[in-house]
C-alpha positions as a Markdown table, in Angstrom:
| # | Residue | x | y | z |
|---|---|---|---|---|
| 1 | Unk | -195.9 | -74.9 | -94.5 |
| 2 | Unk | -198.6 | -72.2 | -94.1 |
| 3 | Unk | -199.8 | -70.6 | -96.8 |
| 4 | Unk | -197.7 | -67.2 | -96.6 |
| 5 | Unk | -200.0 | -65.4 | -99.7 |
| 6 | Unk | -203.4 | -65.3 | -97.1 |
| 7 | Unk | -204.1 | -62.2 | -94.8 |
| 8 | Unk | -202.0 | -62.3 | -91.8 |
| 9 | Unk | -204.6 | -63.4 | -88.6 |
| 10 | Unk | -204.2 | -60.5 | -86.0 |
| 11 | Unk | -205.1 | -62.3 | -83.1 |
| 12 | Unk | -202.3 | -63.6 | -81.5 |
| 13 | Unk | -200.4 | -60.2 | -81.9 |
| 14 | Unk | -203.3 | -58.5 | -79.7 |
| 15 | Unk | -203.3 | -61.5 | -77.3 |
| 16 | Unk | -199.8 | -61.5 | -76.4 |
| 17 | Unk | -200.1 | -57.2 | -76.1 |
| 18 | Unk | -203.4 | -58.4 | -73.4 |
| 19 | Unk | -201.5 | -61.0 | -71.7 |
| 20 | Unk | -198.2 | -59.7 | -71.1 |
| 21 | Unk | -199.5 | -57.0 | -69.7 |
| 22 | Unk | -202.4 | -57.7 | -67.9 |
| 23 | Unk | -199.4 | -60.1 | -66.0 |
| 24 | Unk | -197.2 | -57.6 | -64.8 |
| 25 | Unk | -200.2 | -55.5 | -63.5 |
| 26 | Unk | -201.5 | -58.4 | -61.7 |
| 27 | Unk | -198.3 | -58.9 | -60.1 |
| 28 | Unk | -198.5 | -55.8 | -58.7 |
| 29 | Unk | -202.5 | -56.3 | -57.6 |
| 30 | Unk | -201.3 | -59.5 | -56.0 |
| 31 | Unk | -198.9 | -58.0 | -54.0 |
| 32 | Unk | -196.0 | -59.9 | -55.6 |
| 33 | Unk | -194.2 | -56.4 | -56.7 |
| 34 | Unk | -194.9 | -53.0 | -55.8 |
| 35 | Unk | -195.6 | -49.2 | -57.0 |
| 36 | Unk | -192.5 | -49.4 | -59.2 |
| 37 | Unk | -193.5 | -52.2 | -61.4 |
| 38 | Unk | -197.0 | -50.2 | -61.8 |
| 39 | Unk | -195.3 | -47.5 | -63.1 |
| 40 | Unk | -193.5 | -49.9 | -65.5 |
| 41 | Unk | -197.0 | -50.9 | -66.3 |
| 42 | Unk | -198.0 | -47.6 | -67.5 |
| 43 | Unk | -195.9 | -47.1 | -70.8 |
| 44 | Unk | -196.3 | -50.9 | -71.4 |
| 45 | Unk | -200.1 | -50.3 | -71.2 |
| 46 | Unk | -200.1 | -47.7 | -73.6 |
| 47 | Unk | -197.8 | -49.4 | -76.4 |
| 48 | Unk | -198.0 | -53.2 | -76.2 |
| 49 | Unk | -201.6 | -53.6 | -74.2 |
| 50 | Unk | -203.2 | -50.4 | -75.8 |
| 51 | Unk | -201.6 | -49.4 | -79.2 |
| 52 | Unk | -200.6 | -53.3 | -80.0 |
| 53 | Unk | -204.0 | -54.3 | -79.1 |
| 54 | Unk | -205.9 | -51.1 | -81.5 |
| 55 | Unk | -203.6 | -52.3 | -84.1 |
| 56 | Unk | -204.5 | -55.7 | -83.8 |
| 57 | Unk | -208.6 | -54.8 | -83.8 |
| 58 | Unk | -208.4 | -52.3 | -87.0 |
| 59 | Unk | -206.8 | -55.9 | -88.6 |
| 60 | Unk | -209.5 | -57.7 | -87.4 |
| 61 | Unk | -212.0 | -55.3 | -88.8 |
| 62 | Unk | -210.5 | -56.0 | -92.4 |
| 63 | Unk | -210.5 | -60.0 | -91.8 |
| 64 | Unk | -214.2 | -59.3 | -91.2 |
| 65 | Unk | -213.9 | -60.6 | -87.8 |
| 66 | Unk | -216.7 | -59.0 | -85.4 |
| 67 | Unk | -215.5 | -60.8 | -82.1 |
| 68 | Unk | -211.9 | -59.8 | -82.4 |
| 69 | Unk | -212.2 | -56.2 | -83.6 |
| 70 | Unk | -215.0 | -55.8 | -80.7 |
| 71 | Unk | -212.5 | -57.2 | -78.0 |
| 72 | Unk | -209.2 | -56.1 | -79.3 |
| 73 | Unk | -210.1 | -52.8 | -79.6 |
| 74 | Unk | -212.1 | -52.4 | -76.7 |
| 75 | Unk | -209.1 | -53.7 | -74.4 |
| 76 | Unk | -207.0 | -52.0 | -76.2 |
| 77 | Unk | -208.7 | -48.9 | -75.0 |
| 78 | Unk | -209.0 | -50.1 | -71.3 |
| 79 | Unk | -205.2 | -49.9 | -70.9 |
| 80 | Unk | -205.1 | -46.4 | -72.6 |
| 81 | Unk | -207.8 | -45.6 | -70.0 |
| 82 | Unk | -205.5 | -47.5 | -67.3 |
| 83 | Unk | -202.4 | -45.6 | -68.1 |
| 84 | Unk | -203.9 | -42.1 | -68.7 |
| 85 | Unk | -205.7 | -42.5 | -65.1 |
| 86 | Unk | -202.7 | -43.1 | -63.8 |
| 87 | Unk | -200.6 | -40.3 | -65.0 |
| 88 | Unk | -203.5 | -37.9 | -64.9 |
| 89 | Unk | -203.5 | -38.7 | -61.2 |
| 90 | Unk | -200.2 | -38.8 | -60.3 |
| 91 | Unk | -199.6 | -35.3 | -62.1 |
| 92 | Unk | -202.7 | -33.7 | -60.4 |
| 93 | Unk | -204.4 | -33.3 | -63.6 |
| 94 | Unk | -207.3 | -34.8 | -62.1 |
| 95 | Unk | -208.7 | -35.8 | -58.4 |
| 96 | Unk | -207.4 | -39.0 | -57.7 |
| 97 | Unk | -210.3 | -41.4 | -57.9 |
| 98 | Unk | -212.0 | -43.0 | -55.1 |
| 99 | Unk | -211.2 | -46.8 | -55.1 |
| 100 | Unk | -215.2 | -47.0 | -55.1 |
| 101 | Unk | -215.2 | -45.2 | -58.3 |
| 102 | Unk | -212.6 | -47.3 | -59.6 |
| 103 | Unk | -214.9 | -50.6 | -58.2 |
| 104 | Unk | -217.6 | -49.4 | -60.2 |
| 105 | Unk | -215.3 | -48.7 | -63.8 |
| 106 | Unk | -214.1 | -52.2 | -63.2 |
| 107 | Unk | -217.3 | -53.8 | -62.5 |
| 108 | Unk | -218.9 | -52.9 | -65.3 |
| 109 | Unk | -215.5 | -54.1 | -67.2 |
| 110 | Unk | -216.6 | -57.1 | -66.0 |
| 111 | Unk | -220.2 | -56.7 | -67.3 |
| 112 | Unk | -219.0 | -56.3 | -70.8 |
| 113 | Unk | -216.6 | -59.0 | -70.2 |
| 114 | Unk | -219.0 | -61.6 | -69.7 |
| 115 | Unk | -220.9 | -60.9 | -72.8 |
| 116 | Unk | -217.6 | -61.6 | -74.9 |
| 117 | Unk | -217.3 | -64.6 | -72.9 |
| 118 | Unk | -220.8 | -65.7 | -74.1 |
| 119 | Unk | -219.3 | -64.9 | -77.8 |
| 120 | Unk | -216.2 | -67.5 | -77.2 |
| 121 | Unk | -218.8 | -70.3 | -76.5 |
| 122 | Unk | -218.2 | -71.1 | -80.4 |
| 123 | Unk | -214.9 | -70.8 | -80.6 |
| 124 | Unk | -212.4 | -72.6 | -78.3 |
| 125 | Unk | -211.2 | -73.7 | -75.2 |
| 126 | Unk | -208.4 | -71.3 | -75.3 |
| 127 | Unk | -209.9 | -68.4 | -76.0 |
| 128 | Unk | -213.4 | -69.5 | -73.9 |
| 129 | Unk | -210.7 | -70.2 | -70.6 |
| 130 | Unk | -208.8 | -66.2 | -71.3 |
| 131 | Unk | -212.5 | -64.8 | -71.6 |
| 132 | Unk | -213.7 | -66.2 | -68.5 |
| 133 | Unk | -210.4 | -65.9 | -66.5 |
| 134 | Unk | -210.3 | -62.3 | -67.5 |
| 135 | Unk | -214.3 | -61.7 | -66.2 |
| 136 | Unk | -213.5 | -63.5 | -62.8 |
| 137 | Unk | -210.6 | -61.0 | -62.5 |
| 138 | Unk | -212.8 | -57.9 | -63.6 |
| 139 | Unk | -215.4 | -58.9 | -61.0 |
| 140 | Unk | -213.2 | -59.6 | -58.3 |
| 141 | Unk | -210.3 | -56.4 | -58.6 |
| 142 | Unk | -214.1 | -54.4 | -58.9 |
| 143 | Unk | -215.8 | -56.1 | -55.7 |
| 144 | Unk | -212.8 | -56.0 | -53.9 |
| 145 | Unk | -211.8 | -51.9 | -54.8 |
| 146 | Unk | -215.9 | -51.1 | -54.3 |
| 147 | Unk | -216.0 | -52.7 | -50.5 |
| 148 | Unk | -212.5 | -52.1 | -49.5 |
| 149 | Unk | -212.0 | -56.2 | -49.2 |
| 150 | Unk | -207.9 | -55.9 | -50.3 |
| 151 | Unk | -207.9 | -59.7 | -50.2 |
| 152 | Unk | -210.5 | -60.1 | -52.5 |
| 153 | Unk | -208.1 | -57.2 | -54.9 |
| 154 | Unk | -205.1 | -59.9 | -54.1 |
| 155 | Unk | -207.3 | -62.7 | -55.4 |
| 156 | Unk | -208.1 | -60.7 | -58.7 |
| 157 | Unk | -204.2 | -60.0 | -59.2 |
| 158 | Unk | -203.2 | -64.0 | -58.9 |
| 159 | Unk | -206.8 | -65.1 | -61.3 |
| 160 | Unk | -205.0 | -62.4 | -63.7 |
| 161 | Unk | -201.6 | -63.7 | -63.7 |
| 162 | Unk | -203.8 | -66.9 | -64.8 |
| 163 | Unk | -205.7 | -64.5 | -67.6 |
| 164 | Unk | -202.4 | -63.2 | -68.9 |
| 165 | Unk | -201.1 | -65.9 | -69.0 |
| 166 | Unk | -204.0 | -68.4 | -70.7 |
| 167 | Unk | -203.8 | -65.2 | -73.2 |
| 168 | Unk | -199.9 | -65.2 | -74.1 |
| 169 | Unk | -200.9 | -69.3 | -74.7 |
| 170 | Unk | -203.2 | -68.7 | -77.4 |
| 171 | Unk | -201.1 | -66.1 | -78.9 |
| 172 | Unk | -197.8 | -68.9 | -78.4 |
| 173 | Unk | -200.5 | -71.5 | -79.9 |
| 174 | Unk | -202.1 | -69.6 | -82.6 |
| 175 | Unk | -198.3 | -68.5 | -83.9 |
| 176 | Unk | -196.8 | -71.7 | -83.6 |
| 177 | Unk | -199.4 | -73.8 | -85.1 |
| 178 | Unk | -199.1 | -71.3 | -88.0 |
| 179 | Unk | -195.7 | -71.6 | -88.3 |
| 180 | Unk | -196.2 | -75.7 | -89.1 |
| 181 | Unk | -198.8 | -75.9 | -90.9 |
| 182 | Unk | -200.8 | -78.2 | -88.5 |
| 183 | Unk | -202.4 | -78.3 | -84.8 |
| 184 | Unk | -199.2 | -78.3 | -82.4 |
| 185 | Unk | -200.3 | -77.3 | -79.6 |
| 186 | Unk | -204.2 | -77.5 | -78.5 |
| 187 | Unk | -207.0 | -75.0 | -78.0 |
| 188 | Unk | -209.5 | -77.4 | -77.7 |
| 189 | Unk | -212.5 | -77.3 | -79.8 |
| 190 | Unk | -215.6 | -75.5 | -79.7 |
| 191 | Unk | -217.2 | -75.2 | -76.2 |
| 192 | Unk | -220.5 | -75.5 | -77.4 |
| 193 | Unk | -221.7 | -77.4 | -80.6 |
| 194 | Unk | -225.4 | -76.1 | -80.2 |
């Protein structure tokens, strides 16, 4: 049995808040679904992909954990960016934005994705897999917004249903392997040894 007295690990909270919703927005980006699921999206965004996701970085912080207060928080925000665009716009608040402008916001998403990916190279599998999933989709939702390419937006939506999905694995992983004590289910070892 796990030790029940040690400070709780945050991480599969915020990964199940990223996966679960980063899946039902790329359902919509895929074309599976349409406008109403994204508007299902946007409360879920703001309190299981956002708020969870905040929570679950300010946890990290106080484990002393760099990588995971840097990524939960920072995706945490992206779906409280996410969900605000998307009621700003559709309440004429703001312009709506110009799916190169959007391109660009997710582009650079994937910039800052990719150096968290570089972090996961001494961690694990699971995690390494979710990191570089989730910078594919970045790159391709951005590429494919910036030049107008909506196949190349419907290839970002199905590599994150993937993302999401690697991501509410780790979480499944992390909790159940806690939950017994030992290694249940796999997340591989560290990517690199170096």
């Amino acid at each position: 049995m796990a030790d029940r007295t040690a400070v709780a690990n945050p991480a599969p909270l915020g990964l199940v808040g990223f996966g679960l919703t980063t899946v039902l927005l790329s359902l919509v980006n895929a074309g599976v679904f349409g406008a109403d699921l994204e508007m299902l999206v946007i409360p879920m965004a703001i309190a299981f992909g956002g708020t969870i996701q905040l929570m679950a970085g300010a946890m990290e912080f106080r484990t002393g954990n760099t990588f995971g207060m840097t990524a939960f928080t920072s995706y945490g925000a992206f779906w409280w960016w996410f969900a605000l665009l998307l009621l700003f716009q559709n309440n004429g608040w703001i312009p709506e934005v110009s799916a190169q402008a959007l391109g660009v916001a997710l582009i650079m998403w994937g910039v800052f994705t990719t150096y968290m990916w570089v972090g996961t190279f001494k961690l694990n599998w699971g995690l390494f897999s979710v990191f570089l999933t989730l910078a594919l989709t970045f790159f391709l939702l951005g590429f494919g917004d910036f030049l107008g390419v909506g196949v190349v937006v419907t290839l970002g939506g199905w590599v994150g249903i993937l993302t999401g999905l690697l991501a509410m694995y780790v979480s499944f992983a992390e909790v159940t392997n806690w939950t017994w004590g030992r290694d249940v289910l796999p997340l591989g070892g560290t990517p690199y040894e170096g």
